[in-house]
N, C-alpha and C positions, 0 to 999 in steps of 0.2 A: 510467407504463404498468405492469401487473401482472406478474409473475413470467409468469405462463400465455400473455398478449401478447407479451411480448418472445419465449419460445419459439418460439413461432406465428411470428413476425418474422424468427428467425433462419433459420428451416426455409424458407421462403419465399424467401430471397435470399442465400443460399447458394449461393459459386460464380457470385455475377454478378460479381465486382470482380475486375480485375487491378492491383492496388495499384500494382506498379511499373512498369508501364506510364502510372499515372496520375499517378504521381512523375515520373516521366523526362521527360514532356510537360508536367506545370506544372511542374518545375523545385525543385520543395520538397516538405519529409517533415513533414508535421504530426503532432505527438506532443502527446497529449494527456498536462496535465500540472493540479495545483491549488497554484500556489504562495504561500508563508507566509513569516513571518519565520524570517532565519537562525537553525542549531541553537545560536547562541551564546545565542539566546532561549530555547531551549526546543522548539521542535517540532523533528521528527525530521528528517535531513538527506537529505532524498530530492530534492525541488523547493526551491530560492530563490534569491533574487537576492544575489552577492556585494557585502555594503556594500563591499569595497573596491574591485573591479571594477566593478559594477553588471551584471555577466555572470550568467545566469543558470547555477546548479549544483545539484549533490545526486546521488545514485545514479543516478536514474530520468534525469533530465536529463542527463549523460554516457553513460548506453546512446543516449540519442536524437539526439545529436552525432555518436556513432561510428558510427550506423545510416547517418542522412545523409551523412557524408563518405563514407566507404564506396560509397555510391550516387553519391556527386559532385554532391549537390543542397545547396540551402541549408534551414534549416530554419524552421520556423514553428513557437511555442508556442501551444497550443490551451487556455487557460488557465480551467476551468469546476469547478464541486464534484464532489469524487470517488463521490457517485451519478448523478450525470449521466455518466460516463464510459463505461460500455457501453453504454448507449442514441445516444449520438454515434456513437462506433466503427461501430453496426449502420447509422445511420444517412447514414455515409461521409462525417461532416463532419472525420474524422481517421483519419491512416494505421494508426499505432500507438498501441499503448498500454504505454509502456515496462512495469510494473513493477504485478501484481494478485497476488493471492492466486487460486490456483486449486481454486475450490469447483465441486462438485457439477452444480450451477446453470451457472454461470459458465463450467463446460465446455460446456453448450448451449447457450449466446451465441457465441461466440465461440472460436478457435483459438490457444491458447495453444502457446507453444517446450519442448520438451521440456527444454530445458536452463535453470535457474534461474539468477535475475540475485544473489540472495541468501537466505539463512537469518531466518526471523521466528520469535522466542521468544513466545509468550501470555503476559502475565504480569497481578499483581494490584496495584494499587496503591491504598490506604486512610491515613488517621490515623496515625501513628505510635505516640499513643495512644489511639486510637478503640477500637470494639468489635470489629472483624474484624482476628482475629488467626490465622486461618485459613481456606480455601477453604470448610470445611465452615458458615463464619459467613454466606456467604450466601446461601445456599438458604432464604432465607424471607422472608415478606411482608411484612417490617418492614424491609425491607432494599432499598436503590434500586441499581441495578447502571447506571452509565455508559460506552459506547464511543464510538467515531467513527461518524461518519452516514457508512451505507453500506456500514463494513467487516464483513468475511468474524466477527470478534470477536461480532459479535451474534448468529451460531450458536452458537459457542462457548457463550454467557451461556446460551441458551436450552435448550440442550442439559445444561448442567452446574447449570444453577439456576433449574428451572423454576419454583418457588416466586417468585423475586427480580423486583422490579420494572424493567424494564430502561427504559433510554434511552438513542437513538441523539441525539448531539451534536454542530456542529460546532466548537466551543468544549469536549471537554469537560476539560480540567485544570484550568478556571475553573470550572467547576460543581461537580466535585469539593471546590476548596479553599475553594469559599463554602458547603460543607454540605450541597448541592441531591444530593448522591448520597453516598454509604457507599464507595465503593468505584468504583477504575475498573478495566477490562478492555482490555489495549492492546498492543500490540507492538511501540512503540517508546518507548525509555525513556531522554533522553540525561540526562548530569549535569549540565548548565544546567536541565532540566525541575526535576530533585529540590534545585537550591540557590534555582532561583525560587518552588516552591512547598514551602518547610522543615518544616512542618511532616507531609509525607505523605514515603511512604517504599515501598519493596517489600513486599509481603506475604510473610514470610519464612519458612522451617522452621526443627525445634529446633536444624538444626545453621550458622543465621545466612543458607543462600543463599533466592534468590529461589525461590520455588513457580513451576515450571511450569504451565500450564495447557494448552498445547498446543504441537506446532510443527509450523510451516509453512514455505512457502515463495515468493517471488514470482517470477515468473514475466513475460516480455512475453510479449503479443499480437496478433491482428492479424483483418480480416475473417473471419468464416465460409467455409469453404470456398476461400479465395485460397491454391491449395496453390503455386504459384510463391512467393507469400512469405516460406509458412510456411516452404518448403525452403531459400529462402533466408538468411531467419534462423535458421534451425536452423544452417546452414554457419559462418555469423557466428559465433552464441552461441561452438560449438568452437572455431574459432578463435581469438576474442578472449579466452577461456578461456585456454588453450593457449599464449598469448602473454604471458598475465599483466596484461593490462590490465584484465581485467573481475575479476580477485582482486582487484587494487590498490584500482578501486572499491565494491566488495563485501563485501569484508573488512576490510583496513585501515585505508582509509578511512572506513568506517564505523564501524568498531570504535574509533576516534579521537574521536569523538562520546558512545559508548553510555557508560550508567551500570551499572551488575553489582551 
């Protein structure tokens, strides 16, 4: 469905859903989630299944544990590719949607929590000795630019390197290290990613740290117009804040993972 459809979609059905009312009577919170191998592999630690549990975890999935209990329902994993994810939501085949980036767009789909689940870093990752050895390397037509299918990154790319070829991937740390692109554009970057793929590295300044590219943030969300939930999770977010539980998953947790 088109950017201009889904609009249309959202404006239309706004304010028909009372989520927790539709929890409370099925009895579960379905949280849409696209889970991977664990960060001991490489992707980033938001969605996966614990090999040693077989419990499913990660950032995103702990907000959707805490949301459910809290309601005293059980939970359902809504398990689909992270472009199909706001088109479900509108669609009300899921309740939440832990853990998006809040663009532009994305604010007229859909009712994002004023209070953020975590901090996202933009960054650049290339050949260690390859030819981009700065942001300015690739803004040009010899240059293939790589993100995630679907993520908010591919404005970024468009925005900062309009010259640059881009492509949305959902594999793309494998396209990268087989040549298929120059450079990737990402937001999560853990130290399993950069010891499985050795020979790529951060795109770095003269004084050694990472270039930024941008910074954002994620955010959950939830139906158009379901203002009972949104207030409701707004009340959460603070207090699970406040309690230190959503630092523990956000921060430390997290930061337990990332590479620098």
């Amino acid at each position: 469905m088109s950017e201009q459809n889904l609009i249309a979609k959202a404006n239309e059905i706004r304010g028909t859903r009372d989520t927790i009312a539709d929890v409370l009577a099925r009895g579960s919170l379905r949280v849409l989630v696209e889970f991977g191998p664990p960060p001991s592999e490489g992707p980033p630690p938001e969605f996966y299944y614990d090999p040693d549990t077989g419990e499913a975890t990660g950032v995103a999935c702990e907000l959707g544990k805490m949301v459910a209990a809290d309601l005293g329902v059980e939970i359902e994993w809504i398990d689909i590719p992270w472009p199909e994810q706001l088109p479900a939501l509108l669609a009300g085949k899921a309740d939440l949607l832990p853990k998006h980036t809040n663009t532009s767009l994305r604010g007229m789909l859909v009712d994002f929590s004023v209070h953020r689940l975590q901090r996202i870093e933009v960054v650049m990752i290339a050949e260690k000795d390859g030819p981009i050895k700065s942001k300015k390397d690739l803004n040009s037509d010899k240059v293939s630019v790589v993100s995630w299918h679907g993520s908010s990154n591919i404005e970024v790319v468009h925005k900062l390197f309009p010259a640059a070829n881009v492509i949305e991937d959902s594999r793309p740390w494998e396209l990268l290290g087989s040549g298929g692109a120059q450079a990737l554009i990402t937001d999560c970057v853990t130290r399993a990613a950069l010891e499985k793929f050795s020979k790529l590295d951060f795109v770095r300044d003269d004084k050694g740290q990472r270039e930024l590219l941008n910074l954002e943030y994620g955010y959950p969300a939830v139906f158009p117009g379901d203002t009972r939930f949104l207030n409701w999770l707004n009340n959460f977010m603070v207090y699970r804040w406040n309690d230190g539980t959503l630092k523990y998953w956000a921060e430390t947790w997290w930061n337990n993972w990332m590479a620098s």
